[in-house]
N, CA and C of each residue as an Amber inpcrd file, in Angstrom:
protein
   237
  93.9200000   5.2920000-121.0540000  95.2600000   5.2520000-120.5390000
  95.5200000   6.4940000-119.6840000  96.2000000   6.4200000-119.0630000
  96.5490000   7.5010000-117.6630000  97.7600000   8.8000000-118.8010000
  98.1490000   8.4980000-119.7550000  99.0520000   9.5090000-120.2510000
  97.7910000  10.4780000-120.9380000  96.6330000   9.9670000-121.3150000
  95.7160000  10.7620000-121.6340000  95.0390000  11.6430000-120.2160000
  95.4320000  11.6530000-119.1960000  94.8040000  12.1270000-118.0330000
  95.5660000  12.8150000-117.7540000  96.8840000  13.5140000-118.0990000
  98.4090000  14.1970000-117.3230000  97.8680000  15.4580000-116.6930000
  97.2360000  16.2760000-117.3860000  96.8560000  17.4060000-117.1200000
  95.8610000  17.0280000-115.8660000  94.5970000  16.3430000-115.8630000
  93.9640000  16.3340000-114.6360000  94.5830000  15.6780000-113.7330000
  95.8030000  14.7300000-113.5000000  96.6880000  13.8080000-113.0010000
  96.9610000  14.8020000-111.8950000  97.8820000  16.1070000-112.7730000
  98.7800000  16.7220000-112.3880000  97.8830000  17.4990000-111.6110000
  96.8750000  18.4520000-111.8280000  95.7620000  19.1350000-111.0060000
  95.4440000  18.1240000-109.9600000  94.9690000  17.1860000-110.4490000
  94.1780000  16.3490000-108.8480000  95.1540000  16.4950000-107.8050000
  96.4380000  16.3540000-108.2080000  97.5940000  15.6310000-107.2170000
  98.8410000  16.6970000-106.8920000  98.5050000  17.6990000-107.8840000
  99.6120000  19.3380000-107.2260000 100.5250000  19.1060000-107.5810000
 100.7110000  17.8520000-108.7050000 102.2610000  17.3280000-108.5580000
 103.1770000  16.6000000-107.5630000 102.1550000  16.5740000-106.6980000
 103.0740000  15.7700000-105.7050000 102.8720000  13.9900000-105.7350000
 103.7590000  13.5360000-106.3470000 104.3500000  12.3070000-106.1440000
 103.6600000  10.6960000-105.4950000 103.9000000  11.3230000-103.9430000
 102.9290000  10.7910000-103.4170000 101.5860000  10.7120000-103.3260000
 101.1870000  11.9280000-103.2600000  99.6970000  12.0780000-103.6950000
  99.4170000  10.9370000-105.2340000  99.5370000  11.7600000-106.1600000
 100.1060000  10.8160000-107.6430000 100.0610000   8.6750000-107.6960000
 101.1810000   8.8230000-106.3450000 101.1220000   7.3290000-106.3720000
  99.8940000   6.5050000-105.1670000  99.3350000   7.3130000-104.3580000
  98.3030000   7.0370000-103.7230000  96.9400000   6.9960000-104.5740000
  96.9700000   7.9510000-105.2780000  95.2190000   7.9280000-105.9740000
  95.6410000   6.7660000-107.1500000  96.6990000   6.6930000-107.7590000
  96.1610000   5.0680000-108.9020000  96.3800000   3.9300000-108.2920000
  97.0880000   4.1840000-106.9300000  97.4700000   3.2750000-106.3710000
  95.7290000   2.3780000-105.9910000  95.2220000   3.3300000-105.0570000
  93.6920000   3.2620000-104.7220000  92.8700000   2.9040000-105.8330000
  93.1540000   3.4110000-107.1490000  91.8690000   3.2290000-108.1010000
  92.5970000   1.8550000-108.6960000  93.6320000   1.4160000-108.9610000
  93.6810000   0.0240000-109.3530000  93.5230000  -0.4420000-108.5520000
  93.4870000  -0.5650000-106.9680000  92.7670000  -1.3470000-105.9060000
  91.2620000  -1.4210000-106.4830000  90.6880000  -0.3100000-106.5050000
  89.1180000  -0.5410000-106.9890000  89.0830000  -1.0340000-107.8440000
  89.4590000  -0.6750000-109.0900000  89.0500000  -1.4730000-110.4490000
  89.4400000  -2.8580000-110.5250000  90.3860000  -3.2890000-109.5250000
  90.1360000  -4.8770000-109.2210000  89.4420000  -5.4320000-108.8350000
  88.8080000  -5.0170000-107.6380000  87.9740000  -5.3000000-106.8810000
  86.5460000  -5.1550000-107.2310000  86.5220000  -4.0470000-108.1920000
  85.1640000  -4.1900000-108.7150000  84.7320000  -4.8500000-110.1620000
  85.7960000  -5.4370000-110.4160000  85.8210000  -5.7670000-111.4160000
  85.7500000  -5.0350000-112.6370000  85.9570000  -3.9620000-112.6530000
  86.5780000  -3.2740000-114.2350000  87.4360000  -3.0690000-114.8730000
  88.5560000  -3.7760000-114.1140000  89.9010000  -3.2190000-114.2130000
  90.3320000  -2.4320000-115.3420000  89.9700000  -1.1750000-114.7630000
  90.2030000   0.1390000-115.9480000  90.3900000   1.2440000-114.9310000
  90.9540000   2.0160000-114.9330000  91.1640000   3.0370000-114.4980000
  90.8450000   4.4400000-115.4660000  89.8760000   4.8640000-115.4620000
  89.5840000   6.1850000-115.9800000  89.2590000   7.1730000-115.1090000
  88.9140000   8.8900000-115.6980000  88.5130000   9.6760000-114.5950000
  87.3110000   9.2500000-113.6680000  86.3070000   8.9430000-114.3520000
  85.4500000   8.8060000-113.5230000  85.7530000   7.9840000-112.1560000
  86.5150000   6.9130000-112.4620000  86.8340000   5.9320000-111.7160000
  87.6810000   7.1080000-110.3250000  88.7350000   7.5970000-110.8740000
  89.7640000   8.6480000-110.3490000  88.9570000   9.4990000-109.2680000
  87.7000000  10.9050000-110.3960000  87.1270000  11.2980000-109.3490000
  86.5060000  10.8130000-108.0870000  86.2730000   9.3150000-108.0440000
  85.8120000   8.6580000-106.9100000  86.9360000   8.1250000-105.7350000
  87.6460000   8.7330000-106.1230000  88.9090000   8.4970000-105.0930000
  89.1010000   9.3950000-104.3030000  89.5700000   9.4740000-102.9700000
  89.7810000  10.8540000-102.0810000  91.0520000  10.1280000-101.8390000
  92.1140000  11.5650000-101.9730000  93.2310000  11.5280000-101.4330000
  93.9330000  12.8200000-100.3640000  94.6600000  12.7510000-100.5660000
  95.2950000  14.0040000 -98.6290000  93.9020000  15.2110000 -99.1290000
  94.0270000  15.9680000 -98.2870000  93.0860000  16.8110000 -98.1400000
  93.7040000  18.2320000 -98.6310000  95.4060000  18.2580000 -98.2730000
  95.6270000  19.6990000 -99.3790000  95.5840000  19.5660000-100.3340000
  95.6790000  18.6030000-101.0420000  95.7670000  17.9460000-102.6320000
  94.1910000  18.3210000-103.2180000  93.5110000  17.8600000-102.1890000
  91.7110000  17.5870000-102.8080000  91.4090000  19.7850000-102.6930000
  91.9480000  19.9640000-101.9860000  91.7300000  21.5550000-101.4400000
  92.2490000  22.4190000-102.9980000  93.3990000  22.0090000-103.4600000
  94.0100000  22.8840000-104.3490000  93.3620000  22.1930000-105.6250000
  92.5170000  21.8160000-106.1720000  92.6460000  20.8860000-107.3400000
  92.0110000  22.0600000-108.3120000  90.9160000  22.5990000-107.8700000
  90.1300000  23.6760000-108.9330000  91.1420000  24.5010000-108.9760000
  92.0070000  25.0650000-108.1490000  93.2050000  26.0540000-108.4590000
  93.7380000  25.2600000-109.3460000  94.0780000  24.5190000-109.4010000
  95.1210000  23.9950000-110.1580000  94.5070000  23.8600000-111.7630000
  93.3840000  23.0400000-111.6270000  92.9870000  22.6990000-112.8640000
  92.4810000  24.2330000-113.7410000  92.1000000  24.9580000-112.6970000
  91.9480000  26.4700000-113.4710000  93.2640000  26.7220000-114.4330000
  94.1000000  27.2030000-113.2250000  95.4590000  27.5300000-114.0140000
  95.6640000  26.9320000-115.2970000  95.7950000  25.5900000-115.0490000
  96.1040000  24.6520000-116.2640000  95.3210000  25.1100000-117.5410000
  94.1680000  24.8680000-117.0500000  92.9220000  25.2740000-118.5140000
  93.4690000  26.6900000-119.1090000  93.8840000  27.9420000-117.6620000
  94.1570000  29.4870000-118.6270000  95.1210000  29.3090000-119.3310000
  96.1320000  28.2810000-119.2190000  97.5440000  28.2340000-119.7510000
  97.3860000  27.6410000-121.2510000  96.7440000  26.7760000-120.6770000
  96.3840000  26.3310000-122.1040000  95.8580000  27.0010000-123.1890000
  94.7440000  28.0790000-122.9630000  93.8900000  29.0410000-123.4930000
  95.0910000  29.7380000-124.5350000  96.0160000  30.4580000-123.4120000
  96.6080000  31.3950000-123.5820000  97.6170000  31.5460000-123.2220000
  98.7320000  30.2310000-123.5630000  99.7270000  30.6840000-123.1060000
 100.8650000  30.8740000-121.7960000  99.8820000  31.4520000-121.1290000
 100.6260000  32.6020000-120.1550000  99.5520000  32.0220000-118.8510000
 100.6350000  32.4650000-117.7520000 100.0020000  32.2690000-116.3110000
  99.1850000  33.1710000-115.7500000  97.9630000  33.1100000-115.1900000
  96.9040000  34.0610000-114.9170000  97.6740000  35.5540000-114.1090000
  97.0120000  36.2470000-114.4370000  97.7120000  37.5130000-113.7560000
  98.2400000  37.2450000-112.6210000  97.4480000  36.6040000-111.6150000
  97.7460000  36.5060000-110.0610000  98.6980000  36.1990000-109.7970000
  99.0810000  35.1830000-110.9230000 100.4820000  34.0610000-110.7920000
 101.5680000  34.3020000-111.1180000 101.5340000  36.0850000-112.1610000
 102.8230000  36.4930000-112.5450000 103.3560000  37.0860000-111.3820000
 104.5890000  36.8320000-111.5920000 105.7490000  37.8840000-110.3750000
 105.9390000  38.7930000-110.9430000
């Protein structure tokens, strides 16, 4: 299920919306078409969406993972 994916959801896609509704949009196109109709990561990572989205994703998913670790936003990120 995609509520088990929020965290990489949210990294792949920056939070943005559109981005968000373009990549499941695309992967339930595929998983119809290829007949699996499942949508998981693997399925996901095979999707390309906008290019600042695909640019920021290891930033993002970093952050996410330190936050998780610990809390708190990586040094860089405090004001």
């Amino acid at each position: 299920m995609l509520y088990n994916l929020s965290d990489y959801l949210f990294a792949r896609t920056t939070g943005y919306i559109g981005s968000l509704m373009d990549l499941v949009s695309r992967a339930a196109a595929r998983a119809i078409r290829t007949g699996s109709e499942r949508i998981d990561q693997a399925l996901l990572d095979r999707i390309p969406i906008d290019a600042a989205a695909e640019a920021a994703f290891k930033d993002t998913r970093a952050t996410i993972a330190y936050y998780r670790k610990t809390g708190r936003l990586p040094p860089e990120l405090r004001a």
